[in-house]
N, C-alpha and C positions, 0 to 999 in steps of 0.2 A: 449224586445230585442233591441240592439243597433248595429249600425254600421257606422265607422268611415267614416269621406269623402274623405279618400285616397282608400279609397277599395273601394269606388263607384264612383270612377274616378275622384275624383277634385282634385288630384295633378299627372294627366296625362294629360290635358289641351283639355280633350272629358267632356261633360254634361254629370255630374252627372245620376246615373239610375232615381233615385226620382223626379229629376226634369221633365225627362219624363212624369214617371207615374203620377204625379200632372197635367199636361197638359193634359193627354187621361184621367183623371178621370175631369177634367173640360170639355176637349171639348165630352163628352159622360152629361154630366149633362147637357150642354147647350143644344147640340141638344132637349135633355127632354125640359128644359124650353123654350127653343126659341120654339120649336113645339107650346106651350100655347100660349107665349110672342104674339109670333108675329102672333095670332089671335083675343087675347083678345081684343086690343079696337076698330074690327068689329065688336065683337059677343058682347060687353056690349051697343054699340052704333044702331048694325040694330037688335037684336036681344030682346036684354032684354029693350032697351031703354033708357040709359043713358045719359048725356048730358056730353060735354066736359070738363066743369069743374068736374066734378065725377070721369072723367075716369083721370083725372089731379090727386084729391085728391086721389083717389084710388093709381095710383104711385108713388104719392111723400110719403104719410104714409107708403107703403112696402119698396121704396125705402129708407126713411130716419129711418125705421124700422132694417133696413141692417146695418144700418151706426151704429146707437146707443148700437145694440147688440155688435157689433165688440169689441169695447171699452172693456168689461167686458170679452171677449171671449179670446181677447189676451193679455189683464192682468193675466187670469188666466193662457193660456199657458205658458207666462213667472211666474210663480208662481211657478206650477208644474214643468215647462223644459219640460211638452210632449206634444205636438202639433197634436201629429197625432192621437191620442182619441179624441180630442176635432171638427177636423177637421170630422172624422170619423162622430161623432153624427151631428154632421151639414150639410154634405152631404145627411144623413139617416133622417132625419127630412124632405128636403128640398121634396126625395122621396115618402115619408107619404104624402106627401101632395099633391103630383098631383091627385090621384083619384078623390079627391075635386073638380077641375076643372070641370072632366064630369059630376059629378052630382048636380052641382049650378045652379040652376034654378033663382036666382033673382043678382042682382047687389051687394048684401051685402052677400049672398054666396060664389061668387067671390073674394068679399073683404076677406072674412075669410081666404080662400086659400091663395091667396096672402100674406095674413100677416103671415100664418106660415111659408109659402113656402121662406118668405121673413129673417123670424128669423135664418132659416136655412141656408142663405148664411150669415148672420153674424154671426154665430159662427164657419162656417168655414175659413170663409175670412179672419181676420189678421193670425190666425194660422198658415194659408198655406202658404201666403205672408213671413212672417218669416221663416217658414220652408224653404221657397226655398235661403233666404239669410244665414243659418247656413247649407245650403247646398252646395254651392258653393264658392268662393275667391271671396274678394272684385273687384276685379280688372275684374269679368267677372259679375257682377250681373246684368249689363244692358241685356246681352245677353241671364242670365236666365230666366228675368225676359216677355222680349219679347218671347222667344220661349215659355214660359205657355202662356203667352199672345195671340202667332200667335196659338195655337193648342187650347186655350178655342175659339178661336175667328172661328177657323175652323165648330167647333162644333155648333155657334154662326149663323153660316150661310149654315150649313147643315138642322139645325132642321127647318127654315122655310121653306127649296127645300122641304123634305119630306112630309112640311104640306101639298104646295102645289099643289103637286101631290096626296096626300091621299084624299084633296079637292075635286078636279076634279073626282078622283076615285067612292068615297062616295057623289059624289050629293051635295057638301056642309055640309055633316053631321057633324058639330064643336065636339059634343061630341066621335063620334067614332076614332077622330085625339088624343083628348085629352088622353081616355084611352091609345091607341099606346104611348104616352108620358112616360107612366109608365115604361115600360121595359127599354129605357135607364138608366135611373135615378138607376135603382137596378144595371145593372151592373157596374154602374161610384159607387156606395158603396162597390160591393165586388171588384173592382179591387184596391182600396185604401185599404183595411182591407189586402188583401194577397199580394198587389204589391211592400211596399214598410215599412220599419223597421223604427223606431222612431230615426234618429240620435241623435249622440252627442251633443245639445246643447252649447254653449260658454254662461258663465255667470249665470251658476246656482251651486252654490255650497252647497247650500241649500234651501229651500222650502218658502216664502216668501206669506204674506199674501197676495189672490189673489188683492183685490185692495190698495194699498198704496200711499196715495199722496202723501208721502214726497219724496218716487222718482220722482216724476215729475218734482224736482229741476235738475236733471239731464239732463234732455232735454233740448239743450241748444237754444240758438236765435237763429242759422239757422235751428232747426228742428224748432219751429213756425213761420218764416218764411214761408216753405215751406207750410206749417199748412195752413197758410192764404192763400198762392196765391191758393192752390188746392180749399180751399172754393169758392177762387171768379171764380177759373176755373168755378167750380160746378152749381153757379148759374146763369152761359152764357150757361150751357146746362142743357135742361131742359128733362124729358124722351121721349125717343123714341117713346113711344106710338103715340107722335103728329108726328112723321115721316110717319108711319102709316096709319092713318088718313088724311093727309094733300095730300098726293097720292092718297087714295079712294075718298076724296071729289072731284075730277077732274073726278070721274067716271069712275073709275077701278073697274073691277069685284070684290066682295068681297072675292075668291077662288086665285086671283091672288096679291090679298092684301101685303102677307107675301117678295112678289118678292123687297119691298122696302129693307126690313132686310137685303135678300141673297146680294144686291148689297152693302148696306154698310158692313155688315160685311165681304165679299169677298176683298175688298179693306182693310179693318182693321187686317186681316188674312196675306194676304202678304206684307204689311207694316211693322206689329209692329215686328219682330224680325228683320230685315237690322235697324229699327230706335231702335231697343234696343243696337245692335251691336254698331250703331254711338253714341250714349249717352255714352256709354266707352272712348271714342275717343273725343267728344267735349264737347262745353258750355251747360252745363244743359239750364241754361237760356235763350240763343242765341236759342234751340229747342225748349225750350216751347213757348216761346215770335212767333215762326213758326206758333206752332203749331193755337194759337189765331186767327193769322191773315186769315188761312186755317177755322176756325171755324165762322169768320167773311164772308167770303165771300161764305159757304156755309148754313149761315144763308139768305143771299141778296137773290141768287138763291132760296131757296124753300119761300121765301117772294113774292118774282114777278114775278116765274113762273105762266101756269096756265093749262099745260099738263103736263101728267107724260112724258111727252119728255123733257121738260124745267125744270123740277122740279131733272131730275138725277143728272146733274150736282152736285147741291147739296147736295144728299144723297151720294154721292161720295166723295166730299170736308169733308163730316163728318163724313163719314168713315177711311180716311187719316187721320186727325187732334185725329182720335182716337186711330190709331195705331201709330203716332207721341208721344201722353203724357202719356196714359195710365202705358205704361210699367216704362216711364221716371218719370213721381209723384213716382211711389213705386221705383224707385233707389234710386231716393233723400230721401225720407222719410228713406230707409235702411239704407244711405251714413249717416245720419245728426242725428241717435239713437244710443244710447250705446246699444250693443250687448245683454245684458242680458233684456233691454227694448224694444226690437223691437215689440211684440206681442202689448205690451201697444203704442208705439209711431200709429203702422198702426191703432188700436183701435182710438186713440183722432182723426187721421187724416181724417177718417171715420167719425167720427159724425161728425164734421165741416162740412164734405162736404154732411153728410147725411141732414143736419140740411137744408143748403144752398138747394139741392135739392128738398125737399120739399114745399120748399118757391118758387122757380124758376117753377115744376111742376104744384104748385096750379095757380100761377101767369099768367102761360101760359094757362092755363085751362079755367080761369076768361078773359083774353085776345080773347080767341078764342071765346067765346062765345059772350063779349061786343061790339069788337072793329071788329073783324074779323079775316078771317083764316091766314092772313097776317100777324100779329101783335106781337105772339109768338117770331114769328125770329128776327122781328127786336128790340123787348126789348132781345133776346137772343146774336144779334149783337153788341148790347148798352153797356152789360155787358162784352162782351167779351174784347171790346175795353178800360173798365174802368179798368181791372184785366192785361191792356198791360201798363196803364199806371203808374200804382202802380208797376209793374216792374221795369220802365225809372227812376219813383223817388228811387224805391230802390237802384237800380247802381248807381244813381248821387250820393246817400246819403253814397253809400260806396266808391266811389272815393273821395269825399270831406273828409272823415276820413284818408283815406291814404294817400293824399297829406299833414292833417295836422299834 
């Protein structure tokens, strides 16, 4: 079944119904995952016994697990033209796999979860990404793309409140939080399956084998562009888990752990849809090149604090800096794809940065472990500052073109 996006409001100048419902089916899955998320590298670290670098590689293989599946997921969406089956099984996959969490008893238990848990956000993640840009006009995609953004982001920073009160509730009981994780996760599937009808895609007029390189010639030098700076974004941030961490090691209760998440994602929540609105309105560049320098100096802060008083600062700084780009990379990546390739463009954009991530997690892993808990941020600082300056030369090298 189909339905055009004048009947779902995109040529009344209200958000689209879909794009909604995309947002309350992410921000109901986060809260699922961030319930886990933002436990897991206490409970692999005081519990099961993990060392830093593990709970490193452990994220950057799920996380760059995300990034790789995307590739193929949104090839095929733009193949078929339906996005919202493929997103559907990737949501339902993602669900399947919490149970796992409570019942992992060792560190490569965990790992399993996570890797599926983690397959299943890449097969839904370029889909959805594209769906919300053949859902909306070009001219407002900033604004859709931040309001999914601010309401995953919501859900982002509710599921560690509720950890942390089911915490305190339950004695510390990790596994009876983890089960509670389940029931979100099922109704963020049925409310995608009955919420919202597969639109009209633009650019499918027939069926196309799912992967094709010689489309790729289509992608032109500002979609790899973008391509690249998102990777060097990628590897100035490295996962979250070390935010986590870097605040318990100063000796925070392990119950009150999760309270690092709720503050950056509360700031990334009410941020990213005002900076998706203003990515409408200005220099892509001019905000992302912000966003670095926001990412930079809340690397310095959690580098040389050494209380969770001194250390917010910059979990706050990195919560901004996330509601700054986040929504703004997938404009640009929308802005700079031919229409019938967007599944495939957010796909390659993804692995780059899956790729990058990876590298950046295991690095800051190996970091924390060798050099010290300081050390992460400021190779995270390093890179951000190198990915500012690959900017500078980009604009000089397109000014020098247009003067000649």
């Amino acid at each position: 079944m189909t339905t055009n996006l004048r009947e779902s409001g995109h040529g009344q100048g209200a958000m689209p119904k879909g794009v909604w419902v995309l947002g309350f089916v992410s921000l109901l899955m986060d809260i699922s995952s961030e319930m886990i998320h933002s436990l897991l590298p206490v409970y692999l670290v005081t519990v099961l016994g993990a060392s830093a670098l593990l709970v490193g590689l452990i994220e950057g293989v799920a996380e760059s697990t995300t990034m790789v599946v995307k590739v193929f997921s949104g090839a095929l969406s733009d193949s078929l033209g339906k996005r919202k089956a493929l997103a559907v099984f990737g949501y339902g996959l993602g669900a399947v796999s919490k149970p796992f969490f409570a019942i992992a008893g060792s560190p490569g238990m965990v790992f399993g979860a996570r890797f599926v848990d983690r397959i299943g956000k890449g097969i839904r993640g370029a889909p959805r990404d594209a769906l919300v840009a053949d859902l909306v006009r070009p001219e407002a995609r900033g604004a859709a793309y931040g309001l999914r953004q601010s309401l995953d982001t919501v859900g982002a920073f509710s599921g560690p409140l509720l950890a942390v009160g089911l915490m305190l509730l339950w004695a510390n009981d990790f596994q009876a939080v983890f089960w509670v994780a389940v029931i979100p996760a099922v109704l963020a599937v049925i409310l995608l399956f009955f919420g919202i009808s597969e639109p009209e895609s633009p650019g499918h007029s027939r069926v196309r084998k799912p992967i094709d390189w010689r489309a790729f010639r289509s992608l032109h030098a500002d979609y790899w562009w973008v391509v690249g700076i998102g990777g060097a974004f990628a590897l100035a941030r490295f996962s979250e888990a070390f935010l986590v961490l870097r605040v318990q090691q100063t000796g925070l209760s392990v119950a009150w752990a999760p309270l690092v998440l709720i503050a950056m994602n509360l700031v990334f929540a009410v941020s990213a849809y005002p900076f998706g609105k203003l990515s409408d309105r200005v220099s892509h560049t001019r905000l992302l090149f912000l966003g670095l320098a926001i990412l930079i100096a809340a690397d310095l802060f959690l580098a040389l604090g050494d209380t969770w008083q001194t250390l917010l600062p910059g979990i706050l700084l990195w919560g901004l800096h996330m509601g700054m780009t986040q929504g703004l990379l997938a404009t640009m990546v929308a802005a700079t794809a031919p229409a019938g390739l967007r599944g495939t463009a957010f796909g390659i954009f993804s692995l780059i940065s899956g790729i990058t991530t990876l590298v950046a997690s295991v690095l800051a892993g190996w970091l924390w472990d060798s050099q010290g808990v300081a050390f992460p941020f400021y190779a995270g600082a390093v890179f951000a500052a190198a990915a500012m300056v690959l900017m500078v030369i980009k604009k000089e090298n397109s000014n020098a073109r247009a003067v000649g």
